[in-house]
TORKOL-4160 file (C-alpha; in steps of 0.2 Angstrom, whole numbers, padded with zeros to 4 digits, m for minus):
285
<pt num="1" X="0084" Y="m0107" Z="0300"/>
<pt num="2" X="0079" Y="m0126" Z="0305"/>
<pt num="3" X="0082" Y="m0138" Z="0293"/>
<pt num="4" X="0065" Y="m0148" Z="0286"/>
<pt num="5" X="0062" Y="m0165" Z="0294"/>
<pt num="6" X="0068" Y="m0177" Z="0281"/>
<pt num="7" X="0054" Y="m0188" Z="0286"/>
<pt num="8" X="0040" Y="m0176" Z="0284"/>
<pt num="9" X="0048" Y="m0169" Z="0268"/>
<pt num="10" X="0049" Y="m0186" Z="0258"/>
<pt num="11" X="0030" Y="m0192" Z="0251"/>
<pt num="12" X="0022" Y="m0205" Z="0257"/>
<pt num="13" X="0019" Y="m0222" Z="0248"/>
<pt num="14" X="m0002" Y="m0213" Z="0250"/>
<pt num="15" X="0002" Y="m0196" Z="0242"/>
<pt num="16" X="0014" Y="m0203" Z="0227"/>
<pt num="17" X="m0001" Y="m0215" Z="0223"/>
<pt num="18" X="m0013" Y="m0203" Z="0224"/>
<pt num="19" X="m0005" Y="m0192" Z="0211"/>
<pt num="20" X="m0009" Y="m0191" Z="0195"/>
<pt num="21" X="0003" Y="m0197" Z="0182"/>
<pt num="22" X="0008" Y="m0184" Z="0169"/>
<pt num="23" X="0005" Y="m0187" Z="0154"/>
<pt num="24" X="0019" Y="m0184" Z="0142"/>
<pt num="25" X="0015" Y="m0171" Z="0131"/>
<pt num="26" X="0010" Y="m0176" Z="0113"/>
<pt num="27" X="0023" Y="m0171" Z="0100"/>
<pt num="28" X="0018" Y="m0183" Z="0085"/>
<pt num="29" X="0010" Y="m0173" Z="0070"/>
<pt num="30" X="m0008" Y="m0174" Z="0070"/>
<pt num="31" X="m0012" Y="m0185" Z="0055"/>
<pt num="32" X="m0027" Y="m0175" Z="0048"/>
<pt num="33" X="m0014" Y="m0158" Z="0048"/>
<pt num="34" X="0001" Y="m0169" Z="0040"/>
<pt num="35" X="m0008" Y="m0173" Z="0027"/>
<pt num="36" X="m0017" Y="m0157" Z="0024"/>
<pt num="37" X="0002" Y="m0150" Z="0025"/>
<pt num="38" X="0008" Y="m0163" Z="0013"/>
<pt num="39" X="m0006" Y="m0157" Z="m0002"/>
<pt num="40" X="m0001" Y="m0139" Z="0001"/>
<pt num="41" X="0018" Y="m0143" Z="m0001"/>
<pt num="42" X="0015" Y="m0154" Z="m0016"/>
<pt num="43" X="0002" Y="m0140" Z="m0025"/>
<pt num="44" X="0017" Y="m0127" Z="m0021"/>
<pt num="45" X="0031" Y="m0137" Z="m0032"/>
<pt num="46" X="0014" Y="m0143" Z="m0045"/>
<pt num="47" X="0016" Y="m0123" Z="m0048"/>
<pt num="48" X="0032" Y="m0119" Z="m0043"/>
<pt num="49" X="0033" Y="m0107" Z="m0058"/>
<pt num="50" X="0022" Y="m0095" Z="m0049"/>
<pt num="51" X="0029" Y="m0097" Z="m0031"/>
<pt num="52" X="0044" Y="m0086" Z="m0025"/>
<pt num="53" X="0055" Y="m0090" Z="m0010"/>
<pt num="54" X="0056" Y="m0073" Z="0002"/>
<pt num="55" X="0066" Y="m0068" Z="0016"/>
<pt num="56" X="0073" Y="m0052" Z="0022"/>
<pt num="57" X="0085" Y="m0044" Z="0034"/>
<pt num="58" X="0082" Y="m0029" Z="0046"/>
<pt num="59" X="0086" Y="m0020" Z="0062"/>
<pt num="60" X="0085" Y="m0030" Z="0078"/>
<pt num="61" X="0066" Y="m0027" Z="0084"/>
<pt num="62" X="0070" Y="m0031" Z="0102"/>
<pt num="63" X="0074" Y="m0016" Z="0115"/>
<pt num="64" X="0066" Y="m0002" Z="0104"/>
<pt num="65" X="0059" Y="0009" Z="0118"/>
<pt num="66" X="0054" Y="0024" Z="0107"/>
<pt num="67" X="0044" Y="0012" Z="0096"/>
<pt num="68" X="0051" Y="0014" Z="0079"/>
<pt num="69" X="0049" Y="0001" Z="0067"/>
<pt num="70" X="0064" Y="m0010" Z="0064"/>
<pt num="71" X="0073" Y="m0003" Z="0048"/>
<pt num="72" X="0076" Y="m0015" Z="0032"/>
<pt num="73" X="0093" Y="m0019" Z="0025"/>
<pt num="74" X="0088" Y="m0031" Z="0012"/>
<pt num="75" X="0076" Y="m0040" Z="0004"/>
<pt num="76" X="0074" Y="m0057" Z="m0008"/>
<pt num="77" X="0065" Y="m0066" Z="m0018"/>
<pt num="78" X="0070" Y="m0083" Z="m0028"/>
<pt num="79" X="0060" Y="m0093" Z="m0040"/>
<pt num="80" X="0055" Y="m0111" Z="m0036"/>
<pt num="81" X="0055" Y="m0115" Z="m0052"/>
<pt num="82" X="0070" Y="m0105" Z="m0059"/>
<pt num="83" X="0084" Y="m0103" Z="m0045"/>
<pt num="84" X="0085" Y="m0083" Z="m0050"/>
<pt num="85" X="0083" Y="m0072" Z="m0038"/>
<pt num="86" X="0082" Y="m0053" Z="m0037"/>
<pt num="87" X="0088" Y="m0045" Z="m0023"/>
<pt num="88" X="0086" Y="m0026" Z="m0014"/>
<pt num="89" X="0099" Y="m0021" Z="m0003"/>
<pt num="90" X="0105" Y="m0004" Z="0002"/>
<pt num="91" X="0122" Y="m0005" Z="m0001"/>
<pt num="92" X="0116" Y="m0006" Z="m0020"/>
<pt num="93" X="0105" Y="0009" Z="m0020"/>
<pt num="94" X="0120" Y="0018" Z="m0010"/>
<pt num="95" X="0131" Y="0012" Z="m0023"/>
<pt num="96" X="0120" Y="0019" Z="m0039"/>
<pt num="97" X="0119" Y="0035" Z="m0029"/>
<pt num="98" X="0138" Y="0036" Z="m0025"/>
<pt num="99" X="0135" Y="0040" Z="m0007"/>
<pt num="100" X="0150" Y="0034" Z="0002"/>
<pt num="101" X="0150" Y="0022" Z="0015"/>
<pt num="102" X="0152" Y="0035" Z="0029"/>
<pt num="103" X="0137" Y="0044" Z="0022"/>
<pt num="104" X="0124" Y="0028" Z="0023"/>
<pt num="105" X="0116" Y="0031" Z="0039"/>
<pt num="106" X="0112" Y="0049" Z="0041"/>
<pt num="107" X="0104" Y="0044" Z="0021"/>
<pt num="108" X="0095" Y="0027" Z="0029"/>
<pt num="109" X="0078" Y="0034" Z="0025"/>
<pt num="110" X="0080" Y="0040" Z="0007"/>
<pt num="111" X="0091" Y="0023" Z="0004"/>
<pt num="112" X="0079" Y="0011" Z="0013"/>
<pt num="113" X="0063" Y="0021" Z="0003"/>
<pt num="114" X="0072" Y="0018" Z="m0014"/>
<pt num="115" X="0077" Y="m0001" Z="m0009"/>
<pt num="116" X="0057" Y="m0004" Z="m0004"/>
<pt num="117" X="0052" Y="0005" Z="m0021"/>
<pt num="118" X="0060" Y="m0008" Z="m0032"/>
<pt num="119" X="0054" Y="m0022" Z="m0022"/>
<pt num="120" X="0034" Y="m0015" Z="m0022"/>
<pt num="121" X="0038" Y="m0014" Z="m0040"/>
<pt num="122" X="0041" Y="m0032" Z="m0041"/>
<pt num="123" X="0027" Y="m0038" Z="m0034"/>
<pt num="124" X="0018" Y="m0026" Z="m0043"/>
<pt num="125" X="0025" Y="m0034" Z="m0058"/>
<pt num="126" X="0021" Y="m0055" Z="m0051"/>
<pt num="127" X="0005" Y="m0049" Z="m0047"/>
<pt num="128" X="m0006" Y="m0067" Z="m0040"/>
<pt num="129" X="0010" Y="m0075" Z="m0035"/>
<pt num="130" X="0014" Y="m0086" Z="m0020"/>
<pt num="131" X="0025" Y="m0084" Z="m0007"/>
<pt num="132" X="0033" Y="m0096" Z="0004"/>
<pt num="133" X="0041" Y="m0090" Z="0020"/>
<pt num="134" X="0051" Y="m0093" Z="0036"/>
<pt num="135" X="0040" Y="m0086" Z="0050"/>
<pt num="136" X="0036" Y="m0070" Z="0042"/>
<pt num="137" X="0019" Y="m0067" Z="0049"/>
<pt num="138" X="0017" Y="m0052" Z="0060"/>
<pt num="139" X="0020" Y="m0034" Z="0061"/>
<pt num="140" X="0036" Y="m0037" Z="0070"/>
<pt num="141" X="0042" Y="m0048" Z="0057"/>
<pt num="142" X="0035" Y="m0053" Z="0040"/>
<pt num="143" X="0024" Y="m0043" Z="0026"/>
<pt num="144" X="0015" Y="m0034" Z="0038"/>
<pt num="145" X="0031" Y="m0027" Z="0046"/>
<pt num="146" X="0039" Y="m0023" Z="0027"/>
<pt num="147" X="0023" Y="m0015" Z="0024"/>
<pt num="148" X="0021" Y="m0004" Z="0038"/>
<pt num="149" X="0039" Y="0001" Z="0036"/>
<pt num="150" X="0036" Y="0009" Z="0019"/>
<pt num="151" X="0020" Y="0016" Z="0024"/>
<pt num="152" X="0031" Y="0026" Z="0037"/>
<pt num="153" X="0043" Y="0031" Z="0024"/>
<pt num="154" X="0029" Y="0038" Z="0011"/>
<pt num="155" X="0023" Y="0021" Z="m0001"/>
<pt num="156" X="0009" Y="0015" Z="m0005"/>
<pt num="157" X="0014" Y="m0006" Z="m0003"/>
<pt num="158" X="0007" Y="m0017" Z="m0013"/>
<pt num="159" X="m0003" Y="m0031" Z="m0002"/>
<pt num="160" X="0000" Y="m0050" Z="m0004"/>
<pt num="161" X="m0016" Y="m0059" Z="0000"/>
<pt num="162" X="m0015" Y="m0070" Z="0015"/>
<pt num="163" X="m0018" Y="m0084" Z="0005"/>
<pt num="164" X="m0004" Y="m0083" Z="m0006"/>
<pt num="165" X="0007" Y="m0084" Z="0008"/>
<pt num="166" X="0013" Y="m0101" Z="0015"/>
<pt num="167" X="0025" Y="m0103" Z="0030"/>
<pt num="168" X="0037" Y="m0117" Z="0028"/>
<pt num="169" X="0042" Y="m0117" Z="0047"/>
<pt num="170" X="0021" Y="m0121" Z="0053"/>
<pt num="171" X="0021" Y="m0133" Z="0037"/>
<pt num="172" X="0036" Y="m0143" Z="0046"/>
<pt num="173" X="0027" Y="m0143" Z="0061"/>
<pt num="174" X="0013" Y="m0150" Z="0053"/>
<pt num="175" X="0021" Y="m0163" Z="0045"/>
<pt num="176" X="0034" Y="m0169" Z="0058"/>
<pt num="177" X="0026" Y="m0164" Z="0073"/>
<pt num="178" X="0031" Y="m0147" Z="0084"/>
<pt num="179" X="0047" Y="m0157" Z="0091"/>
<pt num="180" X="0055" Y="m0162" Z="0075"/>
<pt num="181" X="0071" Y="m0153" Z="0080"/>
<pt num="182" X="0078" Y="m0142" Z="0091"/>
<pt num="183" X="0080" Y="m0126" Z="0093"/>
<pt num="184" X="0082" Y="m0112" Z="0084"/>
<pt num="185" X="0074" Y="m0123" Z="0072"/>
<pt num="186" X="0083" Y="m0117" Z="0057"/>
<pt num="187" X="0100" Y="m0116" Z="0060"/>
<pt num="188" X="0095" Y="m0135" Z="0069"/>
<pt num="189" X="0088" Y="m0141" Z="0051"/>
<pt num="190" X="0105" Y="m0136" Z="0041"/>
<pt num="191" X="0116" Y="m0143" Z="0054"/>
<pt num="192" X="0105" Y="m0161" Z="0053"/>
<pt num="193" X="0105" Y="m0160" Z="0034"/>
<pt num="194" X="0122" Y="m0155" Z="0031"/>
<pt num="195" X="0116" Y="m0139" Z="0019"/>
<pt num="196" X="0131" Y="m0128" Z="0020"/>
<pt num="197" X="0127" Y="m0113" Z="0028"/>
<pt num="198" X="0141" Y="m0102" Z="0018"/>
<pt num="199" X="0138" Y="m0083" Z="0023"/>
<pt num="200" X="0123" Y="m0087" Z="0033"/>
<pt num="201" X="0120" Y="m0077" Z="0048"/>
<pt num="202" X="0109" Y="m0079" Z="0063"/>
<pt num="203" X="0094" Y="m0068" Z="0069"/>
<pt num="204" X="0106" Y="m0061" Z="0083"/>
<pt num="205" X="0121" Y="m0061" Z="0070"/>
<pt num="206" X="0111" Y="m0050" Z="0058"/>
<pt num="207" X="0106" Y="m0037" Z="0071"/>
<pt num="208" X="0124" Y="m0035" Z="0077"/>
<pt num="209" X="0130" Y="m0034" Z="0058"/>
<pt num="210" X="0116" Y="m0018" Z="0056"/>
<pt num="211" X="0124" Y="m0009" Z="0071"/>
<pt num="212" X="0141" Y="m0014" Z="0062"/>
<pt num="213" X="0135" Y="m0007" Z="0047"/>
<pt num="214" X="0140" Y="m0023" Z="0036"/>
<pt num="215" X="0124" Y="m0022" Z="0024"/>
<pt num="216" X="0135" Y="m0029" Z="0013"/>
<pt num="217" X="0136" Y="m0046" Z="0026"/>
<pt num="218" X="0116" Y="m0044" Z="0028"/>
<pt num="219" X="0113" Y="m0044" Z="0010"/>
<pt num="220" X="0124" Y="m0060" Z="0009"/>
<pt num="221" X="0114" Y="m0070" Z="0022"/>
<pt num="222" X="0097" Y="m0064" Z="0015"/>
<pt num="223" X="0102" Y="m0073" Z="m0002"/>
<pt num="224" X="0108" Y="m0086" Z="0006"/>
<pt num="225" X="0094" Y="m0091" Z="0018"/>
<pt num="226" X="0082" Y="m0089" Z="0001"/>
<pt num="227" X="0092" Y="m0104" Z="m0005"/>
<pt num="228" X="0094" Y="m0114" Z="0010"/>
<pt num="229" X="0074" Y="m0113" Z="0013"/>
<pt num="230" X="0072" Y="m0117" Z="m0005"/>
<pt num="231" X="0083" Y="m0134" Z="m0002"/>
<pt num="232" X="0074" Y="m0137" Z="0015"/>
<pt num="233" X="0058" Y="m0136" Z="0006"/>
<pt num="234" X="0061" Y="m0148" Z="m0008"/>
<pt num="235" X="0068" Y="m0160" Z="0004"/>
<pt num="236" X="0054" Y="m0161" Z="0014"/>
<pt num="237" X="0044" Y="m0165" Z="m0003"/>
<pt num="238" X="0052" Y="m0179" Z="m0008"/>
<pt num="239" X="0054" Y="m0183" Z="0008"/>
<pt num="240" X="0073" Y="m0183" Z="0011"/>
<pt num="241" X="0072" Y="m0170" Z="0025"/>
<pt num="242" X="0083" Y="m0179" Z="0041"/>
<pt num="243" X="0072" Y="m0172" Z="0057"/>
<pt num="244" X="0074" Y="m0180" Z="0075"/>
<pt num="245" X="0055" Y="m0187" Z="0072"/>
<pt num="246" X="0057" Y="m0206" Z="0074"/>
<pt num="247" X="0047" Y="m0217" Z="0059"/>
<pt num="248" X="0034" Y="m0222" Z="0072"/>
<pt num="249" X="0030" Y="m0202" Z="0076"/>
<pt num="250" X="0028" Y="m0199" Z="0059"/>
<pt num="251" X="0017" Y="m0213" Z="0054"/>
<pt num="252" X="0007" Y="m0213" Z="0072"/>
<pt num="253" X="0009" Y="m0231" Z="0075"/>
<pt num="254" X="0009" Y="m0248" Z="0063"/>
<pt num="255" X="m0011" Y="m0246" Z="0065"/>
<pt num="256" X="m0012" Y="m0230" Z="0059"/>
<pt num="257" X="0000" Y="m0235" Z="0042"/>
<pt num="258" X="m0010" Y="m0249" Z="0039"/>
<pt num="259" X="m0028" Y="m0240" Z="0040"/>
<pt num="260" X="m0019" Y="m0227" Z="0029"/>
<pt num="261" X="m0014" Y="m0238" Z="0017"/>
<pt num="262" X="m0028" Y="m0248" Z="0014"/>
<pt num="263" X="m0039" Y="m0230" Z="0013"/>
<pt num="264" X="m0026" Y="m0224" Z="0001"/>
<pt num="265" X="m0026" Y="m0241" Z="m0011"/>
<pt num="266" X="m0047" Y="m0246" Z="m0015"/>
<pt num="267" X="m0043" Y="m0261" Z="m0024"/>
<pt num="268" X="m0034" Y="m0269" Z="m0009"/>
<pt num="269" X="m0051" Y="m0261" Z="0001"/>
<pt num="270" X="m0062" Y="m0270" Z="m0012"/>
<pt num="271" X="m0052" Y="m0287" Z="m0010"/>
<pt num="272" X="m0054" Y="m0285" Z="0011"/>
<pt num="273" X="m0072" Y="m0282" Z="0008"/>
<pt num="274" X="m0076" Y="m0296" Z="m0002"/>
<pt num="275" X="m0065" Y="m0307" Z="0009"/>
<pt num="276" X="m0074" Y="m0302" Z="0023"/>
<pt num="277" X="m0092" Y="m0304" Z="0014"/>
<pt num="278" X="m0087" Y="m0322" Z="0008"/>
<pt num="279" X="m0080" Y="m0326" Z="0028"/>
<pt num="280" X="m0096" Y="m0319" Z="0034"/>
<pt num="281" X="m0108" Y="m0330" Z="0019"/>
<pt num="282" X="m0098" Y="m0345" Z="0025"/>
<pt num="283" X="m0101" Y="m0344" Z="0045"/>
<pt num="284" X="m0119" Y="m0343" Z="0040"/>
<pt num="285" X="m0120" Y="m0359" Z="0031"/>
């Protein structure tokens, strides 16, 4: 094959004029939706007596040809006020049944039914509570996934309303704009922040521990990541929180604090006011 004509391959001073710059893409958080996300933080931790920290652990939902629904190992929920947490795993319910270890899997669905029973019965209990999340918001992962997953195996779940349910990985996005760190955002996060990520697994990790049959290892990470979401959130309101957003990102520009700030403070508005009234008397006279 010929090779291209260096000449007639290279742009000319006409076309490279003619191009339009791109623009680079906007990754500042919108100021209306930081703020907005900043309130709904704040009222979480005004009423963190009646918010719980949820995260659960489950079968890998990626190459499932036959359509089943990911199986769940565990499950856990941690006061924001408290620290306690109550857990359901199946190793536990295998354990209070004696079923040895060998036994677990062909007994998955009678475990995993008597693991979801307890935790409907929680929320049963906590009725009107809030959740806080990390990216549980569909049915391939999140409530609606937990509560198809019992409907298959027999219950009756009982629903959280939608608005009861806030996810801390859109609120960060909201608040430090969508390339506040890297990815996979959570594992970025601890890293930046130095939270020790003691038997924490990742996404992958956790998969490859279900087909190892380490619940024990899954239950671990699930308690862990309630904590380590926990921390992340009360960093990020009281603003502690290290992201890569750079101080003029976050604040949109020195014109943008200062409008804030005088909105924010209405005797420094007044005073600016009257100021301007007084200037405005005096170049009429």
């Amino acid at each position: 094959m010929a090779q291209d004509d260096p000449a007639s391959a290279a742009p000319s001073a006409v076309d490279m004029a003619a191009e339009p710059k791109k623009k680079k893409p906007k990754t500042a958080p919108n100021p209306k939706r930081q703020k907005e996300a900043r309130q709904r933080l704040d009222s979480l931790f005004s009423d963190r007596s009646n918010v719980w920290v949820i995260h659960y652990s489950c079968e890998s939902f990626y190459d499932r040809p036959n359509g089943a629904s990911p199986r769940i190992t565990s499950l856990a929920v941690r006061s924001l006020d408290s620290a306690q947490t109550h857990s359901f795993s199946i190793h536990q319910v295998a354990e209070r049944l004696q079923v040895p270890f060998a036994e677990i899997e062909a007994r998955y669905d009678e475990l995993e039914r008597q693991m979801l029973d307890a935790y409907y019965q929680h929320l049963g209990a906590h009725r009107g509570m809030k959740y806080l999340h990390w990216n549980m918001r569909d049915i391939n992962y999140g409530f609606a996934a937990i509560d198809h997953r019992y409907q298959v195996l027999g219950g009756t779940p009982v629903l959280v309303d939608d608005a009861k349910k806030f996810d801390l990985s859109r609120i960060l996005i909201d608040i430090y704009g969508v390339a506040y760190i890297g990815h996979s955002r959570l594992e970025k996060l601890i890293e930046k922040n130095e939270i020790q990520p003691r038997d924490m697994m990742t996404g992958g990790e956790e998969a490859q521990a279900f087909v190892d049959g380490n619940y024990v290892g899954l239950h671990q990470s699930t308690l862990r990541k309630v904590d380590v979401l926990a921390n992340i959130a009360e960093r990020t309101q009281n603003k502690h929180l290290l992201t890569n957003t750079t101080w003029w990102e976050m604040h949109g520009g020195s014109l943008r604090t200062a409008l804030d700030w005088v909105a924010d403070n209405k005797l420094i508005a007044l005073v600016i006011a009257v100021v301007g009234l007084v200037l405005a008397i005096y170049t009429m006279v």
